[in-house]
N, C-alpha and C positions, 0 to 999 in steps of 0.2 A: 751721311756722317756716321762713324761708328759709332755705337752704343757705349756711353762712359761706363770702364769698368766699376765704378763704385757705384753703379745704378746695376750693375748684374748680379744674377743667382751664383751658387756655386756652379750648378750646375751649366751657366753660362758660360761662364769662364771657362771650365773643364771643355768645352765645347770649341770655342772659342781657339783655346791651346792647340787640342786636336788637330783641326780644323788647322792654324795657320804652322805651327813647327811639324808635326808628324803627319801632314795629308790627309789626314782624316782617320786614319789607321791605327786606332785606342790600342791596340794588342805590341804596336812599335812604342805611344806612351806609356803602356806597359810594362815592354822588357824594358825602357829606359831609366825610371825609376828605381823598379828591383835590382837593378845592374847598379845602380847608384847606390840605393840600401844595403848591399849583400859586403862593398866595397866602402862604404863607412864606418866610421865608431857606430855601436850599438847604442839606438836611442837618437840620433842625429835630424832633424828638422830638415824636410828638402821645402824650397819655397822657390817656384818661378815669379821674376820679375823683369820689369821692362816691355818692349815692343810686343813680346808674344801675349803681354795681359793686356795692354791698351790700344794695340794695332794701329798706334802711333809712334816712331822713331820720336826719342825725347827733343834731337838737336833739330827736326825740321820738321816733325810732324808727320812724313811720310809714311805710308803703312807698311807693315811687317812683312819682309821679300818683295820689296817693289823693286829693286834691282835685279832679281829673277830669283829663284828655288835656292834654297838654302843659303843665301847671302846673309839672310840678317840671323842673327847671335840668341844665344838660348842663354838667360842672365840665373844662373842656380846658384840659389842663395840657402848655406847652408847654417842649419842656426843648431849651437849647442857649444858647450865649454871643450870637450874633447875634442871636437873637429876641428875647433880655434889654436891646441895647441900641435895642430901639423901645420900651422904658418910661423915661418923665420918671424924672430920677434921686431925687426927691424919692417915685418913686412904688416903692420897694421896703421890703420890713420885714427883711431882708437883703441890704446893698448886694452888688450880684455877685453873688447865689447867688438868691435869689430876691423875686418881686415883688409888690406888691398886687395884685389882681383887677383886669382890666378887664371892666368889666360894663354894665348899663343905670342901675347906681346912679353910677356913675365911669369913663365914657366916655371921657374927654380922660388918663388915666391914661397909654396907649398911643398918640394919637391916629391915628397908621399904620396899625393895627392895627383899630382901629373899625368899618373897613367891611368890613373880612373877617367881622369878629365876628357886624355887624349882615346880611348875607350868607347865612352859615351859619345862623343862628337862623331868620331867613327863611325856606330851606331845609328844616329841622326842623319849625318848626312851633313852638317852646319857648323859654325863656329859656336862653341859652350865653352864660358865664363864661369869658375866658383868663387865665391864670396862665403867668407865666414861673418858671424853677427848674432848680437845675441837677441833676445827675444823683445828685448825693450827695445833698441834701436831699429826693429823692423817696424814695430809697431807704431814708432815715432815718427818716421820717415812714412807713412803710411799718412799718420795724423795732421804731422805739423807741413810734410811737404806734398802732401797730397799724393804721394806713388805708390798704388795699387799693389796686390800681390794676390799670387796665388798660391796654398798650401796645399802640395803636395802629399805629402806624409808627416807629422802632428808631433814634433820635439817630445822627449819623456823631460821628463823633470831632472832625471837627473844627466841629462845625456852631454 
C-alpha cells in the first residue's frame, strides 16, 4: 500500500514526484518548473496535485501510469491573482478564487497560457493540466477534502 501523502516529508513527496512524472531525473523536474516560472506572472505559486502526490488515480485508485509511461496527467495548480486573470471570466467555477482547468479537453479556457501548457507537456512527455486558485481554496481542499499537494515554488504575496 502506498504511503498516504499527508503522512510524508517534503522531502518525500519531492521524491515521490520525481520518481513517478519525471523518472527519477530531478534536472527534467528542474527544467520543468523554471520553464513554468520564466513563462508565468512574476510571483506565481506552482503547486502539483493529484495522482503524482498520492500515487492513487482519485476515480479508482489505480496508481500513477498504471496504463503505461506517461499516461496519467501532471495536475499544476497555479495559485496567485495575476495568473487567475489569464482565464476567460466565463471560465472559473469560483469567480476570483478559482478556475476551470486548462487542458487538451479546453485549451482556449486560458488561451495565454496554452503554449506554456502545451511547452511543458512536451517537455514531460505526459498530459499537464493548469488550474488557477487562490491560496485559501488550496488550502481548503487540502483541509476539508483531504487532497494533498505539493508546493513547488512558494506564491509572493503579492503575486
Amino acid at each position: 500500500m502506498p504511503k498516504d501523502a499527508h503522512e510524508m516529508s517534503e522531502n518525500e513527496l519531492r521524491s515521490r514526484i520525481i520518481t513517478l512524472a519525471f523518472g527519477g531525473d530531478e534536472r527534467l523536474f528542474i527544467a520543468f518548473y523554471r520553464k513554468l516560472q520564466q513563462g508565468l506572472p512574476a510571483g506565481t505559486g506552482i503547486v502539483l496535485r493529484g495522482s503524482v502526490v498520492t500515487n492513487a488515480r482519485h476515480e479508482d485508485g489505480a496508481p500513477f501510469d498504471s496504463q503505461g509511461k506517461g499516461t496519467s496527467d501532471l495536475d499544476v495548480t497555479l495559485v496567485g491573482k495575476k495568473v487567475m486573470e489569464l482565464w476567460n471570466s466565463d471560465a472559473y467555477y469560483i469567480p476570483g478564487l478559482h478556475t476551470k482547468p486548462l487542458g487538451d479537453k479546453d485549451p482556449n479556457c486560458a488561451p495565454a497560457l496554452n503554449p506554456l501548457r502545451e511547452s511543458v507537456q512536451q517537455l514531460v512527455g505526459r498530459p499537464v493540466n493548469f488550474q488557477a486558485t487562490s491560496s485559501l481554496v488550496l488550502y481548503s481542499r487540502d483541509m476539508v477534502f483531504r487532497e494533498p499537494y505539493y508546493v513547488v515554488v512558494h506564491p509572493e504575496e503579492d503575486a
